[in-house]
PAROBA-12495 format. One line per field, with one value per residue (C-alpha): residue number from 1; residue in one letter; x, y, z. Coordinates in Angstrom, 3 decimals, padded with zeros to 6 digits. Each point is the difference from the previous one (the first is absolute). Example, Ala and Ser with C-alpha at 12.3 -4.5 7.8 and 13.67 -1.06 7.14 Angstrom:
seq = [1:2]
type = [A:S]
X = [012.300:001.370]
Y = [-004.500:003.440]
Z = [007.800:-000.660]
//
This chain:
seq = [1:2:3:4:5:6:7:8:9:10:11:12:13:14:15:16:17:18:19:20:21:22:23:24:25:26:27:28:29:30:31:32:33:34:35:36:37:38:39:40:41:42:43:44:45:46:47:48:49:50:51:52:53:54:55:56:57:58:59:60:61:62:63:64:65:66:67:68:69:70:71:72:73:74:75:76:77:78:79:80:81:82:83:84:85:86:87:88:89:90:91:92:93:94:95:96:97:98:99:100:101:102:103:104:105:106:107:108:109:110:111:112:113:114:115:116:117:118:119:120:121:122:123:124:125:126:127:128:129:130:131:132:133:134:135:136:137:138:139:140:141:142:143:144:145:146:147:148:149:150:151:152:153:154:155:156:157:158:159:160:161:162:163:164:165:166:167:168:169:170:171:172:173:174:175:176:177:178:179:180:181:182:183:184:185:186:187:188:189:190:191:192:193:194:195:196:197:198:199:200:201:202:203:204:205:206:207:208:209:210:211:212:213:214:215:216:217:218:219:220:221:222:223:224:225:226:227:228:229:230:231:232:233:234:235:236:237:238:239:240:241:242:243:244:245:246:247:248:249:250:251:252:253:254:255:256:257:258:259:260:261:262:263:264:265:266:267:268:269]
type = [X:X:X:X:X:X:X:X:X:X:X:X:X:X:X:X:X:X:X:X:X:X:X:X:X:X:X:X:X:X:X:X:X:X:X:X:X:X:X:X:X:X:X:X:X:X:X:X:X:X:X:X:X:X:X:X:X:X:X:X:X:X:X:X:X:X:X:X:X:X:X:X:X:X:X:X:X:X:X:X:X:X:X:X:X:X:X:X:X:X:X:X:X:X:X:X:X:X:X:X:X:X:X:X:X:X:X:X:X:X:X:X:X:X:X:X:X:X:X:X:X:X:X:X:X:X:X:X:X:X:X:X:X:X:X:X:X:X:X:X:X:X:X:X:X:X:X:X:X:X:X:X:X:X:X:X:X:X:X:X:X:X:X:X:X:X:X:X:X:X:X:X:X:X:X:X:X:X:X:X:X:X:X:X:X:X:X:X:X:X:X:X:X:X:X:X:X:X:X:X:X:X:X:X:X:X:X:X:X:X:X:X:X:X:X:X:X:X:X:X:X:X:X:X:X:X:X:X:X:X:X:X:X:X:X:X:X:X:X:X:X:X:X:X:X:X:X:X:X:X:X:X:X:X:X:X:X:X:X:X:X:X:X:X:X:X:X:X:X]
X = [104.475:-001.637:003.274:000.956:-003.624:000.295:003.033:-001.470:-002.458:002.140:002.649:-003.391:-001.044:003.184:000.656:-003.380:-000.224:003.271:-001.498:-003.316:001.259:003.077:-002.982:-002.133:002.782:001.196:-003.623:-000.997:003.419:-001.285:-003.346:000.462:-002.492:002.430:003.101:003.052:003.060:001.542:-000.454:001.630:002.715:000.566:000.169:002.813:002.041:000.145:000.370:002.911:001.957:-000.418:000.809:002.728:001.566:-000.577:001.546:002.808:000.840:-001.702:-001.607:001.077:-001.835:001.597:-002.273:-003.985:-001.300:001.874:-000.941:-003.424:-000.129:002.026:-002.486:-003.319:001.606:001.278:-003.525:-001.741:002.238:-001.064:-003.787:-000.066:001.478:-002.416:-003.437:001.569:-000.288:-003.030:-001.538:000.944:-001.092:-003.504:-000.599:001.138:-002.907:-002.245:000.710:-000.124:-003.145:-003.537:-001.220:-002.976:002.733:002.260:-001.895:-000.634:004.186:000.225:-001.569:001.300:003.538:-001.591:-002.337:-000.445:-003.321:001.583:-003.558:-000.366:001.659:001.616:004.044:001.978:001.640:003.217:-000.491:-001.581:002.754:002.540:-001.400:-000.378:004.288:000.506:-002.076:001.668:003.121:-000.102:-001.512:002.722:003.039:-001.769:000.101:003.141:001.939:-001.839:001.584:003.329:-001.980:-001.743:002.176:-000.955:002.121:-003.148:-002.467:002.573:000.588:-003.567:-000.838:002.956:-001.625:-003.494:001.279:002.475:-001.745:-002.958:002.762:002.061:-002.641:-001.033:003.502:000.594:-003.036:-001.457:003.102:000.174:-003.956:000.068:003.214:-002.415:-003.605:000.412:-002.331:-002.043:-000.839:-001.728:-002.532:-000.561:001.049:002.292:002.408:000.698:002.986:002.074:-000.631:001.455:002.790:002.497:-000.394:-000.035:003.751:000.775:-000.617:001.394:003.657:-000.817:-000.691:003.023:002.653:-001.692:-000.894:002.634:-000.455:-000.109:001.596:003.965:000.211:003.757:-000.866:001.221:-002.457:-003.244:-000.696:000.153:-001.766:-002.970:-000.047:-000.610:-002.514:-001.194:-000.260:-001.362:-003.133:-000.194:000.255:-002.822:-002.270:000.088:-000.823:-002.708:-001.405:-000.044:-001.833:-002.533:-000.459:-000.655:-002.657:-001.683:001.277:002.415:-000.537:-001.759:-003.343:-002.508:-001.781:002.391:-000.074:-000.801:-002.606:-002.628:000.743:-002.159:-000.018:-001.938:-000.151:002.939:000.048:001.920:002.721:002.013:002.093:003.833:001.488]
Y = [105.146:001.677:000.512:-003.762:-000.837:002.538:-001.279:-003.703:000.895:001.818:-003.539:-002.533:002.511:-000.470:-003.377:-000.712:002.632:-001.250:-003.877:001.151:002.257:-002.273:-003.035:002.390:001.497:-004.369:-000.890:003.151:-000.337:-003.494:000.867:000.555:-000.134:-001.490:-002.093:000.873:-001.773:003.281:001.041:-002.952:000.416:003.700:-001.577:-002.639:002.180:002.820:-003.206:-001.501:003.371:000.657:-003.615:-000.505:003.623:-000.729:-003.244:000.338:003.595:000.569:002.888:003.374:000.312:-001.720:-001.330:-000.954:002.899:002.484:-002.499:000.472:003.457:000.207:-002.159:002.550:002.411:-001.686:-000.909:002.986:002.204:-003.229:000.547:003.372:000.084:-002.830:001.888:002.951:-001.877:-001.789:003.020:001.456:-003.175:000.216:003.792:-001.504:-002.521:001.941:003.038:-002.285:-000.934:001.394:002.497:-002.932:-002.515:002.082:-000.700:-003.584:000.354:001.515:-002.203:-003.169:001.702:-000.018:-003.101:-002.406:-002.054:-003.886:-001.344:-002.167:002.184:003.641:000.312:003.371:001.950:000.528:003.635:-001.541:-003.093:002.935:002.178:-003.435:-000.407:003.345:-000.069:-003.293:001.164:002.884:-001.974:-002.529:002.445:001.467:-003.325:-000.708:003.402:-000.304:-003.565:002.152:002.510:-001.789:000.279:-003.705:-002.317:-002.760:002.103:000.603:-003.496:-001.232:003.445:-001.181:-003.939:001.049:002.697:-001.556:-003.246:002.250:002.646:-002.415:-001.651:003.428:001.292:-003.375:-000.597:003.411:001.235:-003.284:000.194:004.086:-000.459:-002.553:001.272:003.914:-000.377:-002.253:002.481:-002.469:000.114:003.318:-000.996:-002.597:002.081:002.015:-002.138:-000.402:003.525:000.984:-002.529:001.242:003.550:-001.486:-001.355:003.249:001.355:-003.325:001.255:003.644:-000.493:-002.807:002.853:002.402:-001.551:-002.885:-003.518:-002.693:-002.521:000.684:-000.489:001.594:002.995:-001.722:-002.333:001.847:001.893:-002.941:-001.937:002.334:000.991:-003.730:-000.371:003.125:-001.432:-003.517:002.208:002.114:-003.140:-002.120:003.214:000.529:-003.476:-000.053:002.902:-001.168:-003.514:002.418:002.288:-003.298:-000.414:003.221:000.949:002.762:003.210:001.966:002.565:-003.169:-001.583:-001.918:-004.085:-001.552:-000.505:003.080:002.404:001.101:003.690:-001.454:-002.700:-000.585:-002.663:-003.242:-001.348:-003.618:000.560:-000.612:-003.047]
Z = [135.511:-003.074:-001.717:000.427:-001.136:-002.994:-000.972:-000.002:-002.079:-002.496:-000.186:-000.128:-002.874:-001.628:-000.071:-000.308:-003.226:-001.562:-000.393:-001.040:-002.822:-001.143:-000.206:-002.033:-002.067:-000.742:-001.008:-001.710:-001.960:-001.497:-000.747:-003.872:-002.929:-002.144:000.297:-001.997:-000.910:-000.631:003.222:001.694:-002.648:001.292:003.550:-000.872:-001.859:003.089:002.786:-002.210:-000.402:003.880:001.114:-002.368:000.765:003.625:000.212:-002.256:002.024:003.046:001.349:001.006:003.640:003.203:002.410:-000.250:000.751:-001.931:-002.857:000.546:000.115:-003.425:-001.380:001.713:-001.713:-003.382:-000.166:000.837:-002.327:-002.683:001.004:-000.551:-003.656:-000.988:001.609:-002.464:-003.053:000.979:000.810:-004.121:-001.524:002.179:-001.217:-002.908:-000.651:001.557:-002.616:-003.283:000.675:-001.693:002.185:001.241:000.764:002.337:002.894:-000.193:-000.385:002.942:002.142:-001.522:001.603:003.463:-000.722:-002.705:000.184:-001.109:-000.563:003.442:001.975:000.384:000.115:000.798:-002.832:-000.712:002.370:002.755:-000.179:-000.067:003.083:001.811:-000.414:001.013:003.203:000.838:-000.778:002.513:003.063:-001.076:000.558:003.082:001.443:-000.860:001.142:003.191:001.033:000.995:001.601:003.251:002.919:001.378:-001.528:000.303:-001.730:-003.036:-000.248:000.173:-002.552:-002.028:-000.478:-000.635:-002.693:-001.554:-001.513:-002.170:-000.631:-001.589:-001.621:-001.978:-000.488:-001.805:-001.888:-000.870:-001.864:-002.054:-000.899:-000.617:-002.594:-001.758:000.228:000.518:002.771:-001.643:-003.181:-001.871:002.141:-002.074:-003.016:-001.401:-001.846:003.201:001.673:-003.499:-000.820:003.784:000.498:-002.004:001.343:003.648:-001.162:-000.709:003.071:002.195:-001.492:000.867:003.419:000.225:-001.731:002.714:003.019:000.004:-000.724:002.795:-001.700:-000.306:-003.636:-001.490:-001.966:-003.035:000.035:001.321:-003.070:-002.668:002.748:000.196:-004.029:-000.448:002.578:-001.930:-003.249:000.884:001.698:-002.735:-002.787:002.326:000.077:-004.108:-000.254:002.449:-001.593:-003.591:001.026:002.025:-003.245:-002.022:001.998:-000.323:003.778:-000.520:001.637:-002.415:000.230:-000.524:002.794:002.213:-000.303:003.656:001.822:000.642:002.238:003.681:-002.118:-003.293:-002.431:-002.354:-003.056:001.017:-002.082:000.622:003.553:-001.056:000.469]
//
């Protein structure tokens, strides 16, 4: 009786865990201090290469399921290279800062104080994914797992819609916003991007692509995808520089941070 109870508890605090942290992860992913055409720009260009390669030649996985878990993992393997070079660029502007402005740096990764109201940084955005991420592939390898047909299939429709829903959306936003680094500062997302390209073709050379591009074709596809980021990025940053927002050792532009006061400059458009 307490092992059927226990393990009641443990599926209501799965499916229960997996909606509440794919909602959060959704919401938290549009709350932005700034809105950037670049960004969306970034977006398009890495949902047209995947559509278009996807449509034109399929994918490499048979069945749903095996899809899914090539896209947990694709994902995953994605996630991890892009927390690496947020992570640099964070120590980054932390470090070329005067020694008094390091802390109120530091916090604005975790929190950034918008004037009305508080929104996470691009670190707490990040740990956010991650957590969701791993309840999200729990939830999903444990749908083969139950021995009662019934509970798999009701597990299976109660997991599927917000798993789907993240492993759609989150990708898409991340490739554009870096986790939202412009929460930090506004320079942070161009100055990423074209690293984070980098490492999407290092994991797809390594890890295997899901999308059964010919080998011909997937190199000059991704260099290109490569380049457009890269071109978008230097753009982006010279407009943000022309506004006295580049990264540089002076007070960040932006509203003022829960860690001190900072002087405010014109938000970019």
């Amino acid at each position: 009786m307490l092992g059927a109870l226990g393990a009641f508890v443990l599926w209501l605090i799965q499916i229960v865990g997996t909606w509440v942290l794919v909602g959060l992860t959704i919401v938290t992913l549009f709350l932005r201090t700034s809105f950037s055409l670049f960004a969306i720009a970034r977006t398009v260009v890495t949902v047209a290469v995947v559509l278009t390669l996807t449509y034109r030649y399929g994918l490499t996985t048979g069945g749903f399921f095996k899809w899914v878990d090539a896209v947990i993992v694709k994902y995953g393997l994605m996630a991890i290279a892009t927390s690496f070079v947020l992570v640099i660029l964070a120590g980054v502007y932390v470090l070329v800062a005067p020694a008094g402005r390091r802390r109120p740096r530091l916090v604005r990764l975790f929190l950034v104080d918008a004037g009305d109201f508080t929104v996470p940084g691009p670190l707490s955005v990040l740990a956010l994914a991650g957590t969701t991420t791993g309840v999200v592939t729990w939830s999903m390898n444990s749908i083969e797992e139950y021995n009662n047909a019934f509970v798999s299939l009701i597990t299976a429709t109660l997991v599927l819609l917000p798993a789907g829903i993240f492993l759609l959306l989150a990708p898409l936003s991340v490739a554009g916003t870096i986790f939202n680094a412009a929460n930090a500062h506004p320079a942070l997302p161009s100055l990423a991007a074209p690293f984070v390209a980098v490492g999407a073709i290092v994991v797809d050379e390594f890890s295997g692509g899901i999308v059964a591009t010919p080998a011909n074709l997937k190199d000059p596809f991704a260099l290109t995808a490569l380049l457009i980021t890269v071109a978008l990025s230097a753009v982006e940053l010279v407009r943000l520089r022309g506004r006295g927002q580049g990264l540089t050792r002076d007070a960040e532009p932006g509203p003022t941070t829960s860690g001190g006061p900072e002087p405010e400059t014109p938000a970019p458009r």
